[in-house]
N, C-alpha and C positions, 0 to 999 in steps of 0.2 A: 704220622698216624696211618695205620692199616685200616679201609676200611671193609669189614669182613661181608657186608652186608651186599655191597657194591658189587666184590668176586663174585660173593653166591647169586647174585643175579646174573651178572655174566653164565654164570655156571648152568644156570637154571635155563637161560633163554639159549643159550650153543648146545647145549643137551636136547631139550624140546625141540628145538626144531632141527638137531640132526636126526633123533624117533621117528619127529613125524616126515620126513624127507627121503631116509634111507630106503623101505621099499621101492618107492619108486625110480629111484638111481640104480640101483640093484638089479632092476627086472630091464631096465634102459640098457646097461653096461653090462649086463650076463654076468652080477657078481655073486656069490653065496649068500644067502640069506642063512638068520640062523631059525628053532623050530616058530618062534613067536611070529618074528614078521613073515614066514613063509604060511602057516597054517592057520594063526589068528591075526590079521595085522590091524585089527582095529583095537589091540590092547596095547600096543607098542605107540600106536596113534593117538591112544587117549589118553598116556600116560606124557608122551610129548606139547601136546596139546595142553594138559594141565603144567606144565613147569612152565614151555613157552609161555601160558598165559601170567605165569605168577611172576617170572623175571619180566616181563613186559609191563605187568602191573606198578612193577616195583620202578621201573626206568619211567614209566607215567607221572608217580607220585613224587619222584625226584624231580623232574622237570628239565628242561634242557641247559639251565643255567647252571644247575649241581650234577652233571654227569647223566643225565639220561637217556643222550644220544650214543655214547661213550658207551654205555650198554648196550645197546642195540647194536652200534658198530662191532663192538667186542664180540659180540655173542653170535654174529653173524661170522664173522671170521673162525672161531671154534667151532661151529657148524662147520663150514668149510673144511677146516683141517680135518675135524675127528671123522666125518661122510668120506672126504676124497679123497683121504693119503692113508685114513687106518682100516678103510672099506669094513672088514669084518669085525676087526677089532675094536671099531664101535657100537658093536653089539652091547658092551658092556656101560656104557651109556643108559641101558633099560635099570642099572642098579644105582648108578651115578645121578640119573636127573632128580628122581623120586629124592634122593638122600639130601644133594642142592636144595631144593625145593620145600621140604621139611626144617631145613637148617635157616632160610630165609623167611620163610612164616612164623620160625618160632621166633627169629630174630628182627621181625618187623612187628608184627601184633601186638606186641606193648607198646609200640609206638602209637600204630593207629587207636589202641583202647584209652592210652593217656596215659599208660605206667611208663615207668621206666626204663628203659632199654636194656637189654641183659648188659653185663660189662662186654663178654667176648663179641661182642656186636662191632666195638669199636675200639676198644682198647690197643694199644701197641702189643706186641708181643712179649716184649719186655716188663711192661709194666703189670700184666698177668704172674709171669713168674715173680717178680719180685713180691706180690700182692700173695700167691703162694705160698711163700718161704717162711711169710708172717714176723715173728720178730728174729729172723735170722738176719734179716740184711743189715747190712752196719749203718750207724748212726741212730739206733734204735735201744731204748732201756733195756731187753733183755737178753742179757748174755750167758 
């Protein structure tokens, strides 16, 4: 079982805090900035800042026994990668974390309110399409 919730955190927290980090590596190492972190870097910052906080949240609630550390480990090495080896081309990170981050609140919030979890939260991938097909998959009355 894929659990999709788990990525999106990873997602969320190596996103956030490649945002909030980039500036500063940049201006260290004389790399390009693009217009946001050069002219407003406090939208790139608060925008990092809210996903790091929410995959962080998410690696809290899990707890270290169920993968929490594993998140933070993860999410720290995607930082690494997406900052050091794609310098500019983690600019696009500013469309990426936001999108994580929306995708993991939608897909934890019914946890925390008491509902049910969406399916694609955690479902296999397989069992979505087959859940799709409806009564097309064999073994099923209607043919």
């Amino acid at each position: 079982m894929i659990d999709n919730l788990f990525l999106l955190a990873i997602a969320a927290f190596g996103w956030g805090l490649s945002l909030t980090t980039y500036r500063l590596f940049a201006r260290q190492n004389g790399w390009p900035m693009g217009a946001l972190h050069a002219d407003l870097p406090a939208i790139p910052i608060l925008i990092g800042l809210f996903a790091l906080t929410a995959g962080l949240a998410f690696a809290a609630a899990r707890g270290a026994a169920f993968g929490g550390w594993i998140i933070i480990l993860f999410g720290i090495l995607l930082a690494v990668f997406w900052t050091g080896f794609l310098r500019v081309g983690s600019q696009i990170a500013l469309f990426l974390a936001p999108v994580a981050t929306a995708l993991l609140l939608v897909g934890w919030m019914p946890q925390i309110l008491g509902y049910e979890r969406p399916k694609w939260a955690t479902a296999r991938p397989a069992d979505v399409i087959l859940h799709r097909q409806g009564d097309a998959h064999p073994g099923s009355d209607g043919r």
